[in-house]
C-alpha positions in Angstrom: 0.0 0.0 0.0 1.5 3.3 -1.1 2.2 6.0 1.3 0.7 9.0 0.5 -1.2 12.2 2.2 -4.9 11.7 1.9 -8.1 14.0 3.5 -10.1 12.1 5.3 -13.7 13.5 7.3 -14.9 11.4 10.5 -17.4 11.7 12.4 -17.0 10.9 16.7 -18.6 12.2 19.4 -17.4 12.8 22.8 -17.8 14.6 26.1 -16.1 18.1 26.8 -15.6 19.5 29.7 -16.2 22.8 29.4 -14.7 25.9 31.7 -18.5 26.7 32.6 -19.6 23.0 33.1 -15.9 22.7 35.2 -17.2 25.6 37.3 -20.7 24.5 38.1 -19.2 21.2 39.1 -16.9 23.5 41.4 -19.9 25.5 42.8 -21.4 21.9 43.3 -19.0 21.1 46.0 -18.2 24.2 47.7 -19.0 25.0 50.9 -21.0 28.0 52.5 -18.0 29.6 52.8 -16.6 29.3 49.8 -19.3 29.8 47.8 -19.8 33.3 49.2 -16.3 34.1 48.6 -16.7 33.1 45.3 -19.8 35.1 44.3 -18.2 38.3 46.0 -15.4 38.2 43.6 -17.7 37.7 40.4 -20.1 40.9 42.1 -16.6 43.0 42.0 -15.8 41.9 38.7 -19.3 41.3 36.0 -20.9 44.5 36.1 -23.9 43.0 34.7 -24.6 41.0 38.3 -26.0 43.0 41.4 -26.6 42.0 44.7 -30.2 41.1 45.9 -31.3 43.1 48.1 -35.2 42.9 47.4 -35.5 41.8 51.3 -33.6 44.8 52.6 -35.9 47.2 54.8 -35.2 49.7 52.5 -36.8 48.2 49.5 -40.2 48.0 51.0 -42.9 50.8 51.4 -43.8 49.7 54.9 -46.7 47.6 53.4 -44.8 44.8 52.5 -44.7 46.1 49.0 -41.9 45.8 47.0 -40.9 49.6 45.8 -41.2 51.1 42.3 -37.1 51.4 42.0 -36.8 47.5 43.4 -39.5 46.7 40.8 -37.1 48.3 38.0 -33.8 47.4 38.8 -35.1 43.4 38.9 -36.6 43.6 35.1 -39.5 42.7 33.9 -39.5 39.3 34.1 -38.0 39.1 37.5 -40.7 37.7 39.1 -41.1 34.7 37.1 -38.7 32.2 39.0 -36.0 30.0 36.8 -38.6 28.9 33.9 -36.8 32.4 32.1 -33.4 31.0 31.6 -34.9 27.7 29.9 -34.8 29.8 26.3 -30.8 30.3 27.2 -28.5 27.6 25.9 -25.5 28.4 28.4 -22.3 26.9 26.8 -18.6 28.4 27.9 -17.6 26.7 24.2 -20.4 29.4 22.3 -19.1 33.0 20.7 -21.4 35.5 20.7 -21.6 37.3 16.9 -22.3 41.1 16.8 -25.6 39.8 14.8 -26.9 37.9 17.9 -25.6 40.6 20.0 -27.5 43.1 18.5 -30.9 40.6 18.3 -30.4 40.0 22.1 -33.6 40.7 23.7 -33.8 41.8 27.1 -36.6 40.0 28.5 -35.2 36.6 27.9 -32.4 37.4 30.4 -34.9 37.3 34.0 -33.6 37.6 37.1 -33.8 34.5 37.8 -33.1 33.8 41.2 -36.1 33.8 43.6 -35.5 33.0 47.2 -39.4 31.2 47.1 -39.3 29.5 43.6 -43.2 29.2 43.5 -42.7 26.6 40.2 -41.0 23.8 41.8 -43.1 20.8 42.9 -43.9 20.1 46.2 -42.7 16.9 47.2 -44.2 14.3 49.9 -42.2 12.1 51.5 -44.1 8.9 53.4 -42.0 7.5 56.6 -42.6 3.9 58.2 -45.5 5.1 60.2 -47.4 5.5 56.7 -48.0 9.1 57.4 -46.4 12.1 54.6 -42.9 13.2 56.4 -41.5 16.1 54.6 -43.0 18.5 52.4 -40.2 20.2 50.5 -39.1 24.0 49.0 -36.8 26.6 49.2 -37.8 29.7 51.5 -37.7 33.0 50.8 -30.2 40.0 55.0 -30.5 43.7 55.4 -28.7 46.4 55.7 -29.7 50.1 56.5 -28.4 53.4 56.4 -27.2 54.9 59.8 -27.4 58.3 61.2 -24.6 61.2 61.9 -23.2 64.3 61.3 -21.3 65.3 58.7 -18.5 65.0 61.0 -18.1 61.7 61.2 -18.3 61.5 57.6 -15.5 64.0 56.6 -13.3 63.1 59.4 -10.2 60.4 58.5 -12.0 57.9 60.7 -12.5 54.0 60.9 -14.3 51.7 63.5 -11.1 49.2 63.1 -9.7 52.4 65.4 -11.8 51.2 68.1 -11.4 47.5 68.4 -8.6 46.0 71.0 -6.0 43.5 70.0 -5.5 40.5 72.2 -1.9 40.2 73.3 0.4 37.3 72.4 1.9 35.1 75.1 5.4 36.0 73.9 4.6 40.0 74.5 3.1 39.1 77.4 6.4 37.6 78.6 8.7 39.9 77.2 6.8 42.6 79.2 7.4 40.7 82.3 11.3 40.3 81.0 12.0 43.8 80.9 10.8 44.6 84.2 12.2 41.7 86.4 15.7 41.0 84.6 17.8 43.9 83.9 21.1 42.2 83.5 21.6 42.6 79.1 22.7 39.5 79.0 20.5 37.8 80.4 17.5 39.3 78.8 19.2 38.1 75.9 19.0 34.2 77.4 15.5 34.6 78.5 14.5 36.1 74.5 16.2 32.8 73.4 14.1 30.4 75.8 11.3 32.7 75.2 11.4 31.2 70.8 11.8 27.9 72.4 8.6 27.5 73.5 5.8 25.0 72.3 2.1 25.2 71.9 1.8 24.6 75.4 4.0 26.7 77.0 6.9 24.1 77.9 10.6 24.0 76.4 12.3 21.3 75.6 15.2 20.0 77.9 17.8 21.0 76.3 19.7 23.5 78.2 23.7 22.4 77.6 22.5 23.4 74.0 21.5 26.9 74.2 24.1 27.4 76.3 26.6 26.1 73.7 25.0 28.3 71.2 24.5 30.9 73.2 28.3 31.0 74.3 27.7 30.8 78.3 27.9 28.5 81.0 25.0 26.4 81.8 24.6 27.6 85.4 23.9 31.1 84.0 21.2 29.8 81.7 20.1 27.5 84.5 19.4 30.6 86.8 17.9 32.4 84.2 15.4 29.7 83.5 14.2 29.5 86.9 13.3 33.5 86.8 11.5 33.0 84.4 9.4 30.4 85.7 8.3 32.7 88.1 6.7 34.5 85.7 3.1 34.8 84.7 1.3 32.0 84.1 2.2 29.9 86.5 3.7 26.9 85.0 5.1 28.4 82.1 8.6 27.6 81.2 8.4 23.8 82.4 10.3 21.0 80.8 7.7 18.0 81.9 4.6 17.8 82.9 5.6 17.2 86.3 7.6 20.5 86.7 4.9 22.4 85.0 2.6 21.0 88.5 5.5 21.6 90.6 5.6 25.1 89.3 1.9 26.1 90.3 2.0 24.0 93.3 4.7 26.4 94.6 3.1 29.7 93.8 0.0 28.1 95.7 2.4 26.8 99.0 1.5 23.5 98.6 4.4 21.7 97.2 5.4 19.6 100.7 7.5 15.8 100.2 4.8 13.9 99.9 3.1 15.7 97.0 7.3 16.3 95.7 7.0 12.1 96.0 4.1 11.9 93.7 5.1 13.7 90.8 8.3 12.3 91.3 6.8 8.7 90.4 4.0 10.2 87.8 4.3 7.4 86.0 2.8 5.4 88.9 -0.3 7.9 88.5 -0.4 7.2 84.9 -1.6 3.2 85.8 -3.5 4.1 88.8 -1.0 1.9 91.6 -2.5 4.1 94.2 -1.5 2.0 96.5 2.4 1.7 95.8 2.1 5.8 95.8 0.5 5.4 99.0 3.4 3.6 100.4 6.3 6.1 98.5 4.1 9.1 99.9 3.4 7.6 103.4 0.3 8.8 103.4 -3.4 7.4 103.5 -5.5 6.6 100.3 -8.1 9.5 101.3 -4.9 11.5 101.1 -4.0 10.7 97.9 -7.0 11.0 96.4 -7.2 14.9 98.0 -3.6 15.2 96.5 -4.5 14.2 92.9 -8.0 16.1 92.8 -5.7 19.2 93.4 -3.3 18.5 91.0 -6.2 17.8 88.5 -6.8 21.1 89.0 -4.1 22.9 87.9 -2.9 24.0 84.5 -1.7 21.2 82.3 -0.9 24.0 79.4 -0.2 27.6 80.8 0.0 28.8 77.4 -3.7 28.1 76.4 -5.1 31.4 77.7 -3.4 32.7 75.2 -4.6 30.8 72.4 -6.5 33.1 70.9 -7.9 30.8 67.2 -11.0 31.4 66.8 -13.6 28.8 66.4 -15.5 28.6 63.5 -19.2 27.8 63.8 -21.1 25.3 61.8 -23.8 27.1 59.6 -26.1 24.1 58.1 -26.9 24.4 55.3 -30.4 22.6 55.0 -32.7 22.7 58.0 -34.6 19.8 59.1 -37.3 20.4 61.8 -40.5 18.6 63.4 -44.1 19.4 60.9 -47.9 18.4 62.0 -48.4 14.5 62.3 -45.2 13.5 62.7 -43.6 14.8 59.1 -40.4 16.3 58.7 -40.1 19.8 56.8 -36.9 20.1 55.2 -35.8 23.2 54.1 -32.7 25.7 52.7 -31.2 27.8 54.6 -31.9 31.0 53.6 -29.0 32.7 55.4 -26.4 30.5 53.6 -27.8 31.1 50.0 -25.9 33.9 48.5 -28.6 36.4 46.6 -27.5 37.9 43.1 -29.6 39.1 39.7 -28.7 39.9 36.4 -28.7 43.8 36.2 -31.1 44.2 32.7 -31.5 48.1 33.4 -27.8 48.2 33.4 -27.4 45.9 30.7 -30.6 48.2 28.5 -28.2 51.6 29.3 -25.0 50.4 28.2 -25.9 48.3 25.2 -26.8 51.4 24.0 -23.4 53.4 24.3 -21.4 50.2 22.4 -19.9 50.7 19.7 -17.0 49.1 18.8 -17.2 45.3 18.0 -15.0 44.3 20.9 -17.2 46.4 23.1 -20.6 44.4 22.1 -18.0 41.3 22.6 -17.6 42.0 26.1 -21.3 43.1 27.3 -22.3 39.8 26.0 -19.5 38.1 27.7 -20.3 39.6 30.7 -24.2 39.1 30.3 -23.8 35.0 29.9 -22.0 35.1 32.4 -24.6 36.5 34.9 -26.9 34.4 33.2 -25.0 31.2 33.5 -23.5 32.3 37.5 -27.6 32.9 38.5 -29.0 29.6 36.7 -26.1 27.6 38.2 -26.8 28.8 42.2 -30.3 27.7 41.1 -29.2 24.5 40.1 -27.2 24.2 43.2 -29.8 25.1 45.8 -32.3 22.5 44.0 -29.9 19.5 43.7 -28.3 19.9 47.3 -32.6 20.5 48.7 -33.4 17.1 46.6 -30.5 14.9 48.3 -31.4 15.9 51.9 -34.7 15.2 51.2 -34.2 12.1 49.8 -31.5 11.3 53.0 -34.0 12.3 55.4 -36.7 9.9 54.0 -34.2 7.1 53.8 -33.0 7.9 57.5 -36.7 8.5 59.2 -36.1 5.9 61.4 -32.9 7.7 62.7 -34.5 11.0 63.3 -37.4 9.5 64.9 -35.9 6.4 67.3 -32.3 6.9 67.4 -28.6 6.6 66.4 -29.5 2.8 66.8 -32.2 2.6 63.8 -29.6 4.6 61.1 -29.8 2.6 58.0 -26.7 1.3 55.8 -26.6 3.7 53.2 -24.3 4.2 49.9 -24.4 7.2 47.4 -25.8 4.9 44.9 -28.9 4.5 47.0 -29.7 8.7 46.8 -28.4 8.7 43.4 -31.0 5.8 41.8 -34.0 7.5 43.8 -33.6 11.5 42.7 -32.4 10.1 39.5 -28.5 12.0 39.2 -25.0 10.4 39.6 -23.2 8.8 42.2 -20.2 11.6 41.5 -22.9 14.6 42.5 -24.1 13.2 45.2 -20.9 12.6 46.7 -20.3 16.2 45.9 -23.1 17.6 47.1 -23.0 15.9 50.3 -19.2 17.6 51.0 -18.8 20.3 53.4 -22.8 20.3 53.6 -24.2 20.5 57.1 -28.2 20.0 58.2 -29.8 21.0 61.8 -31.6 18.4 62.8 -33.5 17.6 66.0 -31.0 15.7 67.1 -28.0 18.3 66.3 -26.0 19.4 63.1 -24.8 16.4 60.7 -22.7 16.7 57.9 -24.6 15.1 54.8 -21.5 12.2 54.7 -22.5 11.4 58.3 -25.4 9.2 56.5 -23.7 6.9 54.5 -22.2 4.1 56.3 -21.7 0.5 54.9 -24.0 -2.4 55.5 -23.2 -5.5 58.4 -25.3 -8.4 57.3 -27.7 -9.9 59.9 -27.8 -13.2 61.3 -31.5 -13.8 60.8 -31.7 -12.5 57.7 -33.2 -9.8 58.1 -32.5 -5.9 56.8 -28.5 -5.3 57.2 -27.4 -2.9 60.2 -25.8 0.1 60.0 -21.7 0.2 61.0 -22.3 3.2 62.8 -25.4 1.8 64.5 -23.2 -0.9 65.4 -20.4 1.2 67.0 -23.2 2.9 69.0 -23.8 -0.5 70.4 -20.2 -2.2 71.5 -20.0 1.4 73.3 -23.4 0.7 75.1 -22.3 -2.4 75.8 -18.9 -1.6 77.1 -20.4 1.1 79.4 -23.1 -0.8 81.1 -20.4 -3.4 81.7 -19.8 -4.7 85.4 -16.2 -4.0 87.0 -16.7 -8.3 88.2 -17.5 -9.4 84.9 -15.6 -7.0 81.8 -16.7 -8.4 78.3 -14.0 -9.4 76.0 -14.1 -8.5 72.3 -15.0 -12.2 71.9 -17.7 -12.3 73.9 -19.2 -8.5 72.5 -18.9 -10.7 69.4 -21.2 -12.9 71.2 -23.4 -10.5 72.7 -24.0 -9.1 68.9 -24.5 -11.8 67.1 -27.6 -12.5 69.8 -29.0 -9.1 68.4 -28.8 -10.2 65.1 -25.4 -8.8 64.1 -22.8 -10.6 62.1 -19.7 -9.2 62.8 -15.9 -10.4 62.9 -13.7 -10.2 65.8 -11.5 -7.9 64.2 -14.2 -5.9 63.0 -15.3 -5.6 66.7 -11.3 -4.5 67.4 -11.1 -2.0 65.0 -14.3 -0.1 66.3 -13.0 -0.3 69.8 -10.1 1.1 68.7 -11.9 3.9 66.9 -13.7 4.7 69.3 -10.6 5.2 71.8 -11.9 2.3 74.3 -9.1 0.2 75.8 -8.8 -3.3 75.5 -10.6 -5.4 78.0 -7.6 -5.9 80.0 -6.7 -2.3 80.6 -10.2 -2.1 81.3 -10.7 -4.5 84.1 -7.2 -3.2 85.6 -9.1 0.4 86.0 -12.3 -0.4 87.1 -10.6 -2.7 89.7 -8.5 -0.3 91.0 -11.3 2.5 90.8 -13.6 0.3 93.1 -10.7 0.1 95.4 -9.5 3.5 95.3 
């Protein structure tokens, strides 16, 4: 067969993954958080997008009337929920010619996000009891002008002025080091021990080494160290545990020889031989007891008042609560949902002033954008509503009895019900929270594999099943501890198959000792 070049046409198709379908995906998954970050930076930078603000005090007449300038800004087909973007074929791949751009009409671009989309189905949701348990839809922030005088508006000033900054631990010591040592050098040792320090509040012990680097003896840094263990918090500057006690202990006068005994042999403490520290202490087992209540009390880290990370709270994002005969309502939350529109009176001014080709080019850009960022925080909102629905009907037994009743449950369960993949479920259910009656879950929290039953029956859930080996455990005599065989036993007569091992490993998870360690402590805390 000759070699020679040839044109050939073929016809294939396949799937591309567009930069706006890679997006949505994106939006799919992100949390709260995120997804509020992300919206501010596309408000700063599409001029065609606005905030929603159609719930703002100011936007109402008093009559719960939206006004006249509310009315306009939103377009004229603002009110008709997400059935206007249906006419819009949103494709990143898609170039808009100056002949569409110019045939663009206005009122196929709808503000399409409504807080109470009064066009989606209302779904019923049936639990074991045969009555209807949820009833489904997505519910409907402000901000106001405030009062002054011109001075406050002219004047070069800023409420940031105003607020107080919580001081570090190391200023807080370097404060106390330039009042109580005024020898230069060694404020220069204690600076050094000062970076040494860990999270909580101890330095290694290490001293022949900073003095080596630091080019003195090791008395000198020796004398230095104990200053500043005098300092504030007590127990600051320790090298163990033990002398982090022994620190507070002395700034409270109650470090005698017998409690100097104790945390001499803390490792005694450590497996509860209260009776050997008893005997090394010469004192009673009342008197031990007193002696390691008090020490309980004391600091273990000195340097945690001044930890000063904040904790984040968990905002859920769907809220579950209780309806009339025993039904669940399941619900957005509104808070969460960030609120944007496609700005058509802005878009009707300024396709008016174009008129360069690039200039139409962008405006259209920038209006499919909108169109596409609006229809896809629709899209969101409705697929991550269906899934917890769906999760709270398969889990009714759950909400309703117990940690107990949770059902084994795998993303292809959701996905085969509400009819989408396994790959957006799984995304939807990341870094998504719902407030339930019986706390915040994260969506994940729902899906745990299946352990067959030994009658046959429906399969148990894993995490139902930890729930029970820790029941078990804690109603456990101190006479009579239960071995990891016999909890085996003890399952399999509720109708759980499980393995040894399997029992092991949830033990272990759930930070319970092994039966031996157990019977050790519960003997010697019936003793003690």
């Amino acid at each position: 067969m000759a070699i020679a070049p040839r044109l050939e046409l073929r016809h294939s198709q396949s799937l591309v993954m567009t930069p706006q379908l890679q997006q949505a995906i994106k939006l799919l998954q992100m949390s709260n958080i995120d997804l509020g970050e992300f919206v501010e930076s596309e408000l700063a930078e599409n001029p065609m997008l606005e905030r929603d603000d159609s719930n703002a005090p100011e936007n109402h007449d008093g009559s719960g009337e939206k006004t006249s300038d509310s009315d306009d800004s939103s377009g004229d087909g603002g009110g008709e929920g997400p059935d206007g973007l249906e006419a819009i074929d949103m494709k990143a791949s898609d170039h808009v010619t100056e002949d569409q751009v110019n045939a663009l009409d206005m009122e196929s671009y709808d503000n399409v996000w409504d807080a109470e989309p009064a066009a989606e189905p209302q779904s019923t949701i049936a639990n074991e009891d045969g009555g209807s348990l949820s009833e489904w839809s997505a519910p409907a922030s402000s901000s106001g002008g405030t009062g002054g005088n011109n001075q406050f508006e002219t004047a070069d000033y800023s409420l940031e002025q105003t607020l107080s900054q919580e001081i570090s631990l190391r200023d807080h010591l370097i404060n106390q080091i330039q009042m109580d040592i005024s020898d230069p050098t060694d404020r220069i040792i204690a600076l050094y021990l000062v970076d040494l320090l860990d999270e909580a509040g101890r330095i290694p012990d290490e001293l022949e080494i900073a003095a080596e680097r630091l080019g003195c003896s090791i008395k000198r840094v020796e004398k230095v160290l104990s200053q500043l263990q005098a300092l504030d918090p007590p127990g600051i500057f320790a090298r163990s545990l033990a002398e982090c006690w022994a620190i507070q202990l002395r700034e409270l006068d109650r470090f005698d020889p017998a409690m100097e005994t104790l945390l001499e042999n803390i490792e005694l403490l450590k497996q509860h031989e209260y009776d050997k520290l008893s005997k090394l202490c010469s004192v009673d087992l009342d008197d031990i007891k007193d002696m390691i209540d008090e020490i309980w009390a004391l600091s273990h880290k000195p340097a945690e008042a001044f930890d000063h990370i904040i904790t984040q709270p968990i905002t859920p994002d769907v809220i579950m609560r209780s309806g009339p005969s025993q039904t669940w309502l399941v619900e957005l939350n509104n808070d969460t949902l960030p609120k944007v529109l496609v700005n058509n009176q802005y878009y009707a001014l300024i396709s008016k002033s174009v008129r360069t080709k690039e200039e139409k080019q962008y405006v259209a850009d920038k209006l499919q954008t909108a169109n596409w960022l609006v229809k896809s925080l629709h899209q969101r909102a409705t697929t991550i509503l269906k899934v917890a629905t769906e999760i709270v009907k398969q889990q009714d037994a759950f909400f309703a009895k117990g940690v107990e009743h949770l059902k084994p449950l795998v993303l292809r369960d959701i996905a085969e019900e509400i009819e989408m993949h396994e790959s957006t479920v799984s995304r939807v259910t990341s870094n998504k929270y719902i407030n339930t009656p019986r706390g915040i879950y994260e969506l994940k929290y729902f899906f745990t594999t299946a352990i067959s039953s030994t009658t046959g029956g429906d399969a148990h859930s894993a995490e139902s099943v930890r729930h029970r080996i820790k029941v078990l455990i804690d109603d456990e005599a101190p006479t009579k501890i239960l071995s990891d065989d016999k909890l085996v036993d003890l399952l399999k007569g509720d109708g759980i198959d499980i393995a040894r091992r399997t029992v092991a490993k949830y033990r272990e998870a759930m930070k319970i000792p092994s039966s031996v360690q157990r019977r050790r402590e519960k003997k010697r805390a019936v003793n003690f």
